[in-house]
DRENTORKOL-3810 file (N, C-alpha, C; in nm, 4 decimals):
REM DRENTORKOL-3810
@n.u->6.3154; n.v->17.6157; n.w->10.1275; ca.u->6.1733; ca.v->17.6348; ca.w->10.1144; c.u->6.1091; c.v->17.5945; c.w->10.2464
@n.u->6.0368; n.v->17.6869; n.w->10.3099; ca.u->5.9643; ca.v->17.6160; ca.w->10.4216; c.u->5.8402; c.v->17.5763; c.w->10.3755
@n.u->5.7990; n.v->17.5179; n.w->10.5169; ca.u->5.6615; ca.v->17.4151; ca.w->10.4928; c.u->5.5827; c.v->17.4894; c.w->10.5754
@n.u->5.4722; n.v->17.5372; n.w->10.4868; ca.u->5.3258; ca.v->17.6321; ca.w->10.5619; c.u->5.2311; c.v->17.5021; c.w->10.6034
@n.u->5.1598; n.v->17.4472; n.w->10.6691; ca.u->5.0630; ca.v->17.4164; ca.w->10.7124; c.u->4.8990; c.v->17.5324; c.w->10.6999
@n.u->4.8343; n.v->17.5008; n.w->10.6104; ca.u->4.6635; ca.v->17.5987; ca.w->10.6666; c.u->4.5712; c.v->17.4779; c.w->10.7070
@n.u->4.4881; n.v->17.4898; n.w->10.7989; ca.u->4.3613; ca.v->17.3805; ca.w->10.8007; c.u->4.2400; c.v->17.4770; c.w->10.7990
@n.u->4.1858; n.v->17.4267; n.w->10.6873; ca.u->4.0488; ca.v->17.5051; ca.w->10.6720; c.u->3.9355; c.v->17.4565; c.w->10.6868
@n.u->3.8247; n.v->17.5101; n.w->10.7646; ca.u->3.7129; ca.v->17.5055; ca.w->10.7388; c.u->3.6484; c.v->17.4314; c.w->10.6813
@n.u->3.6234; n.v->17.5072; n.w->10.5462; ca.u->3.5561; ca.v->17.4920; ca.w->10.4192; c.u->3.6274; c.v->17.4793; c.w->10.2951
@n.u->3.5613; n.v->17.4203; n.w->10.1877; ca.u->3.6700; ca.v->17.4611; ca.w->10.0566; c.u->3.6965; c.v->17.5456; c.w->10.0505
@n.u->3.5788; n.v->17.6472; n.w->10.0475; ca.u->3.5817; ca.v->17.8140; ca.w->9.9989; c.u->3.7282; c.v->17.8096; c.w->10.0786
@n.u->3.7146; n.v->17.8810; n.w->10.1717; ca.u->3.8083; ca.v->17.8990; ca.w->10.2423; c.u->3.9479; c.v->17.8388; c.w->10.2284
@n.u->3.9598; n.v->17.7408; n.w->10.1778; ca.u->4.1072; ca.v->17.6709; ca.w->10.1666; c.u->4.1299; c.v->17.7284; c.w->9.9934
@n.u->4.0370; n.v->17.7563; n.w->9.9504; ca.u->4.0430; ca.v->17.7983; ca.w->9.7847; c.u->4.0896; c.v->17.9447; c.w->9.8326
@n.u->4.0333; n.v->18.0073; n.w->9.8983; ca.u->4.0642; ca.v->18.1612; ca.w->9.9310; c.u->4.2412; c.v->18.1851; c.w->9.9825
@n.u->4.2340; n.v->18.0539; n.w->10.0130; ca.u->4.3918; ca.v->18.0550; ca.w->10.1115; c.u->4.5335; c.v->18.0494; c.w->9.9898
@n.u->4.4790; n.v->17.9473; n.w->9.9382; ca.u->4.5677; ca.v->17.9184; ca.w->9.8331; c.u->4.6096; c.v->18.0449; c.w->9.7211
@n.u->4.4552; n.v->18.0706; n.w->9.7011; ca.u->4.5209; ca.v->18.1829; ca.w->9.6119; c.u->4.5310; c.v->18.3151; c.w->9.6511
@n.u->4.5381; n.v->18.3197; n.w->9.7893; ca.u->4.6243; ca.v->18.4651; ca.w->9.8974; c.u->4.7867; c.v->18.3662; c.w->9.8806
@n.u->4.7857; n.v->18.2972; n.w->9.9226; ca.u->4.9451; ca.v->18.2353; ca.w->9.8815; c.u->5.0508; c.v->18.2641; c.w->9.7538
@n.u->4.9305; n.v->18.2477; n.w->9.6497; ca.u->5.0251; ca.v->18.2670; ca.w->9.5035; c.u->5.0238; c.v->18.3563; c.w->9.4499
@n.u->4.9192; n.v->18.4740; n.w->9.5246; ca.u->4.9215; ca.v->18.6371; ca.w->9.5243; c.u->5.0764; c.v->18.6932; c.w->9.5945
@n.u->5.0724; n.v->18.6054; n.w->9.6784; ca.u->5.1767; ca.v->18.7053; ca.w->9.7987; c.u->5.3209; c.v->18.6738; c.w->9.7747
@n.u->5.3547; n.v->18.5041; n.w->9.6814; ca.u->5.4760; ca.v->18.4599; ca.w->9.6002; c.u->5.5264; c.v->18.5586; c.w->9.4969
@n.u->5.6004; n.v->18.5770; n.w->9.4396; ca.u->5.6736; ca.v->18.6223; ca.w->9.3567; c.u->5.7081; c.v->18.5452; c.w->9.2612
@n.u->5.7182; n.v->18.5981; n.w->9.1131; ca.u->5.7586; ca.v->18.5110; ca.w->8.9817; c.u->5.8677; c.v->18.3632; c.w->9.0483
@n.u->5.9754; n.v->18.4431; n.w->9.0674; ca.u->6.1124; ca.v->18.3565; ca.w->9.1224; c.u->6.0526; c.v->18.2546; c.w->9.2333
@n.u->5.9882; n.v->18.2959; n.w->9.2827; ca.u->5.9512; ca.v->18.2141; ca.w->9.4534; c.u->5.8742; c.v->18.0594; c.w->9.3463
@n.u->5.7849; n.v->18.1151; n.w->9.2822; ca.u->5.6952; ca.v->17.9828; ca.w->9.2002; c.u->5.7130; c.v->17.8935; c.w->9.1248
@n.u->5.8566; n.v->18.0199; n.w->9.0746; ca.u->5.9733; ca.v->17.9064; ca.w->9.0079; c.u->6.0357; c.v->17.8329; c.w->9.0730
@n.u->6.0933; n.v->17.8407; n.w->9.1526; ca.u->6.1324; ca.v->17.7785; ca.w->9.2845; c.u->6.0764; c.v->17.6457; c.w->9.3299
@n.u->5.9568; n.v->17.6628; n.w->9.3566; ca.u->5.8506; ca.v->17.5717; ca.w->9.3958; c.u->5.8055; c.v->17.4517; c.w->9.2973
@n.u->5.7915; n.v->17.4768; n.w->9.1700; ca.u->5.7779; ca.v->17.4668; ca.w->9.0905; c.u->5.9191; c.v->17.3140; c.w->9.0385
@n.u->6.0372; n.v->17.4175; n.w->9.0586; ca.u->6.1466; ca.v->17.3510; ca.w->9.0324; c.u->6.1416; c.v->17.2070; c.w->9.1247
@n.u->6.1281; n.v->17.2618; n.w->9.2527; ca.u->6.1624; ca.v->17.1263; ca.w->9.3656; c.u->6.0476; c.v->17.0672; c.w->9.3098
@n.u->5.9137; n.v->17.0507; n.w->9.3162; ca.u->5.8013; ca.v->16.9791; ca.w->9.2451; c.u->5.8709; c.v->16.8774; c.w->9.1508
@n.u->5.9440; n.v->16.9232; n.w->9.0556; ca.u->6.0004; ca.v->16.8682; ca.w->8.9103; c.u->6.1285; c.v->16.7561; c.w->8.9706
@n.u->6.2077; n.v->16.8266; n.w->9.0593; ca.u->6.2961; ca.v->16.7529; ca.w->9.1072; c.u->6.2397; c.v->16.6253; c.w->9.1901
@n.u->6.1586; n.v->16.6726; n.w->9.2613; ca.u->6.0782; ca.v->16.5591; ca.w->9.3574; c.u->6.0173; c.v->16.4450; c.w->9.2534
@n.u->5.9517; n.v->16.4735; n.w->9.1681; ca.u->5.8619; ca.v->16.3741; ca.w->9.0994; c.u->5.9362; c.v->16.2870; c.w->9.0235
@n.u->6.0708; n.v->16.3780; n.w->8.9312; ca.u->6.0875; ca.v->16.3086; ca.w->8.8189; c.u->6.2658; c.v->16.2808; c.w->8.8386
@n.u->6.3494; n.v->16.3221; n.w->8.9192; ca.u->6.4366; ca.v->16.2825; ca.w->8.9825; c.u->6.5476; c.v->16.4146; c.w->8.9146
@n.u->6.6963; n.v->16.4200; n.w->8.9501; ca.u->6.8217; ca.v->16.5240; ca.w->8.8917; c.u->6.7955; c.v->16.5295; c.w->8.7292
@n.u->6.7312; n.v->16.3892; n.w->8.6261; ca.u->6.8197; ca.v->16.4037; ca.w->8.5775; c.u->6.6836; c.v->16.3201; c.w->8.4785
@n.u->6.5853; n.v->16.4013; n.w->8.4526; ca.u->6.4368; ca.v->16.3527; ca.w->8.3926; c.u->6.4886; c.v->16.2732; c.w->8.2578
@n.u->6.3604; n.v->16.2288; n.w->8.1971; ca.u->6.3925; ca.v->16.2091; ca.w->8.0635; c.u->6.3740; c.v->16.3488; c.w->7.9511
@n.u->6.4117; n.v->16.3741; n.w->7.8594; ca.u->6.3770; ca.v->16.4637; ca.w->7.7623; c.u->6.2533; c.v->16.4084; c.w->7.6808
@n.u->6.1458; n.v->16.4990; n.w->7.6917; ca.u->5.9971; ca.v->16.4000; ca.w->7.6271; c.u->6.0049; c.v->16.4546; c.w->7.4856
@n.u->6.1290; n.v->16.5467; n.w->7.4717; ca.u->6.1122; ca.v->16.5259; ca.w->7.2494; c.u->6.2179; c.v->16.3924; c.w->7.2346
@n.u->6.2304; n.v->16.3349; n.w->7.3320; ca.u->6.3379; ca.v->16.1908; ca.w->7.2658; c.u->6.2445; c.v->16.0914; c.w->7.2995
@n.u->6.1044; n.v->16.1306; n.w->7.3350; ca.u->6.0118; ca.v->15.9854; ca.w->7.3668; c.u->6.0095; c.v->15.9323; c.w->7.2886
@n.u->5.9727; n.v->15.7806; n.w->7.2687; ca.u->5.9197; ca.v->15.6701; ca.w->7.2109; c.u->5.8024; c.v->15.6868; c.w->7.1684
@n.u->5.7753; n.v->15.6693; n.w->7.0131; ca.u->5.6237; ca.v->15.6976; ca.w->7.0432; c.u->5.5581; c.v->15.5350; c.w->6.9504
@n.u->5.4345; n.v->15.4840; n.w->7.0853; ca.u->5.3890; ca.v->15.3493; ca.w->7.0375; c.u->5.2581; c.v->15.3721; c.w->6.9477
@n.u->5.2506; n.v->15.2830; n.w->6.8132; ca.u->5.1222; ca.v->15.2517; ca.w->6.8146; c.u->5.0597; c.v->15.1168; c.w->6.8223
@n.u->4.9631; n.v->15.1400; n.w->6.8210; ca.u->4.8317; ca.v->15.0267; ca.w->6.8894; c.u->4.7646; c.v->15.0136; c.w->6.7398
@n.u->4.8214; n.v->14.8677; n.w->6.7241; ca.u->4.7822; ca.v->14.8050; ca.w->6.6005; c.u->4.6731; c.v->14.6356; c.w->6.6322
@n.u->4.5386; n.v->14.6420; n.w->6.5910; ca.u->4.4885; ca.v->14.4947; ca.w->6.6544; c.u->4.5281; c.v->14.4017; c.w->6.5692
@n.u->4.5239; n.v->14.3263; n.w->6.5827; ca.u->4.5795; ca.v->14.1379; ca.w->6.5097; c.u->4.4527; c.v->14.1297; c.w->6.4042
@n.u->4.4710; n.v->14.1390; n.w->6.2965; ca.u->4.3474; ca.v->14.0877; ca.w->6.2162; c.u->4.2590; c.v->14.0119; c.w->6.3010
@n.u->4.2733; n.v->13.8805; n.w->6.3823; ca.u->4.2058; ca.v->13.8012; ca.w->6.4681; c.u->4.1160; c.v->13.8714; c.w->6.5303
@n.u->4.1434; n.v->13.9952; n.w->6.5423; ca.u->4.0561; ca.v->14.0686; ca.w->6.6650; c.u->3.9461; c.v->14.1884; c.w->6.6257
@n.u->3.9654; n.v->14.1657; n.w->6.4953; ca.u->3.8696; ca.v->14.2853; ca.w->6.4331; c.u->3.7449; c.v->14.2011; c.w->6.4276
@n.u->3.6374; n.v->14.3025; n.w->6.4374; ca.u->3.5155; ca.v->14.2072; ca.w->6.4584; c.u->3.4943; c.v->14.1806; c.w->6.2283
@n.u->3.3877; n.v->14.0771; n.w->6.2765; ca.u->3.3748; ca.v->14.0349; ca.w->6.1279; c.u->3.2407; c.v->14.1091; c.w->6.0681
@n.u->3.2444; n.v->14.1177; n.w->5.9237; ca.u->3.0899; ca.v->14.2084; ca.w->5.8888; c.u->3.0183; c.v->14.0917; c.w->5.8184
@n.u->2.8944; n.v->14.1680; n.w->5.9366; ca.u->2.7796; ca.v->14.0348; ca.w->5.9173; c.u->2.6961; c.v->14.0857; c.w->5.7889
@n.u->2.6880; n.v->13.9350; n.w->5.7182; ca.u->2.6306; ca.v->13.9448; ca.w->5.5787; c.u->2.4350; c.v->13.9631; c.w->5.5951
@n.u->2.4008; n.v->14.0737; n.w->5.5043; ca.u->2.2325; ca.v->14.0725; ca.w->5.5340; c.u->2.2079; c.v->14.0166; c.w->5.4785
@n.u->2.0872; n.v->13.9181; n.w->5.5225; ca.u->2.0152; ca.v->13.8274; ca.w->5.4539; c.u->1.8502; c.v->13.7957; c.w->5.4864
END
């Protein structure tokens, strides 16, 4: 994969750039890109997120507020 450099201007212009870029890629090319992204962030060998842990957030009786009596 090479490395493009653009320096723009303006946003417009860097917005215009980007998406002349992912016009001019191909399905495979984004997959590609896409892939190393995944590899870079999350390493060979990720976790599977349907085997996550899932927590809940339970407060301590102590911490619930109390209901004030009208009088």
């Amino acid at each position: 994969m090479d490395r493009i450099v653009n320096i723009s201007r303006t946003f417009k212009e860097a917005d215009e750039w980007t998406k002349r870029q992912h016009r001019e890629m191909t399905p495979n090319e984004r997959m590609a890109v896409a892939w190393e992204l995944k590899l870079r962030a999350y390493g060979p060998n990720p976790p599977d997120v349907r085997e996550g842990r899932y927590v809940s957030i339970i407060r301590p009786a102590a911490s619930q507020p109390k209901p004030q009596a009208d009088g």
